[in-house]
Legacy VTK file of the C-alpha trace (Angstrom):
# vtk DataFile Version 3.0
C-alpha trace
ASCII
DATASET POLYDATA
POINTS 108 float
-54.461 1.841 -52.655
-52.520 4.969 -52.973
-52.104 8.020 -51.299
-53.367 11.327 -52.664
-50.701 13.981 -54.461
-46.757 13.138 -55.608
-47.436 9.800 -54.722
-50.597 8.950 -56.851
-48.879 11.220 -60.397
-45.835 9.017 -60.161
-47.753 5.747 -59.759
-50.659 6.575 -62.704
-47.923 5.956 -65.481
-46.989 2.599 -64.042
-50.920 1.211 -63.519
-51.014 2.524 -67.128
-48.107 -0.023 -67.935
-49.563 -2.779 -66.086
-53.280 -2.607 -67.497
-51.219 -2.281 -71.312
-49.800 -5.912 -70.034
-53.392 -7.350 -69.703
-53.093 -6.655 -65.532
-56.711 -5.637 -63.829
-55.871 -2.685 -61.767
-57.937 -1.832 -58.967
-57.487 1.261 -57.558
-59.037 2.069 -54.205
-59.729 6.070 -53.767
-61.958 7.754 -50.569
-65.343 9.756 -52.251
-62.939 12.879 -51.767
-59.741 13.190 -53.491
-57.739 15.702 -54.789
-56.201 14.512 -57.694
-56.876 10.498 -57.832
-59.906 10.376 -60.407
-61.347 7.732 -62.753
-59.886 6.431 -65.471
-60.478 3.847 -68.597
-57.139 1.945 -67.717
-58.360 1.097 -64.428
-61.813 -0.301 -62.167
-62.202 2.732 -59.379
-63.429 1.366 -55.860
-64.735 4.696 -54.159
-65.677 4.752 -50.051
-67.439 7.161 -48.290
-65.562 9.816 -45.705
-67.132 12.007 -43.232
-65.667 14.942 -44.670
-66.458 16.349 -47.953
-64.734 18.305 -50.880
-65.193 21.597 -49.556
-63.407 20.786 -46.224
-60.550 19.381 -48.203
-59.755 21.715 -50.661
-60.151 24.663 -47.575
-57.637 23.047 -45.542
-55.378 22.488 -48.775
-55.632 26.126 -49.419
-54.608 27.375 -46.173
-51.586 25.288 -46.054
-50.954 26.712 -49.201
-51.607 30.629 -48.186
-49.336 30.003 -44.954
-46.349 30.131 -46.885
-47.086 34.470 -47.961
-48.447 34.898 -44.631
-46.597 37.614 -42.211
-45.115 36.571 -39.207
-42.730 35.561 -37.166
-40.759 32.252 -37.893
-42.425 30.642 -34.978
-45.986 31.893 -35.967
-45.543 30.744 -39.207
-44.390 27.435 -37.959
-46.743 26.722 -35.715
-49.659 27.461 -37.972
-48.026 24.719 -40.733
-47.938 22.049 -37.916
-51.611 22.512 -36.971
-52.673 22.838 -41.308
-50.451 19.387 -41.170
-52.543 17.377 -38.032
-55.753 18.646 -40.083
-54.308 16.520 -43.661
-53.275 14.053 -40.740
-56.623 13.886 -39.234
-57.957 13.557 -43.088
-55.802 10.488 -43.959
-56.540 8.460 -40.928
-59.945 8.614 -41.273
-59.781 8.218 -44.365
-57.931 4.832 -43.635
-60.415 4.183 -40.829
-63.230 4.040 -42.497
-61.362 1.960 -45.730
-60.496 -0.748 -43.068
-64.351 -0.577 -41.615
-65.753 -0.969 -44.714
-66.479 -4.299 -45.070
-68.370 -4.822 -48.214
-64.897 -3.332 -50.213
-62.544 -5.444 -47.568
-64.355 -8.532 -48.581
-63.949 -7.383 -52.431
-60.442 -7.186 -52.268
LINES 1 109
108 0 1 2 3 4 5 6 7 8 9 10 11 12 13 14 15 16 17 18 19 20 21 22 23 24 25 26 27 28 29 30 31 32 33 34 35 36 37 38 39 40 41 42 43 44 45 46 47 48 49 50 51 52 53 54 55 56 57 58 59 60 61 62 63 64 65 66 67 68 69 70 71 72 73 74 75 76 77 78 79 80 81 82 83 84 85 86 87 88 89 90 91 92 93 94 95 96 97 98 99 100 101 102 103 104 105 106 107
């Protein structure tokens, strides 16, 4: 299981390695994802999430468009902590409903 972003780029060249080695790699992803996709070098287990694409890439985006926005420091800072409870809010349901699925937590 890995997390979505930095994270998941750094660890794709080392499942790479281990499935070279003869290792199965499983990699468990949520149906929405920004950047963790399928791949020959590894067997994708995908879950459902109550949110879809669309929600995630908006709230991605206007993280992103906070940094050229006007406003005071405080403005500014504000509106990054409530863009970061929303990728917070993402992530633990995301993890939620991993842990409640129990068809892929017998699996594994």
């Amino acid at each position: 299981v890995s997390v979505d972003g930095s994270p998941w780029f750094s660890m794709r060249e080392g499942l790479d390695m281990l499935q070279q080695k003869g290792h199965e790699v499983v990699v468990v992803a949520p149906e929405v994802s920004l950047h963790v996709k399928p791949s020959e070098n590894f067997v994708m287990k995908i879950y459902p999430v109550p949110y879809t694409q669309e929600e995630m890439d908006n709230a991605f985006k206007a993280y992103f468009n906070i940094t050229f926005e006007e406003g005071s420091f405080f403005e500014r800072f504000f509106k990054v902590v409530e863009a970061t409870k929303r990728f917070t809010d993402f992530c633990f349901s995301s993890c939620t409903h991993l842990l409640q699925n129990k068809e892929l937590m017998s699996y594994l």
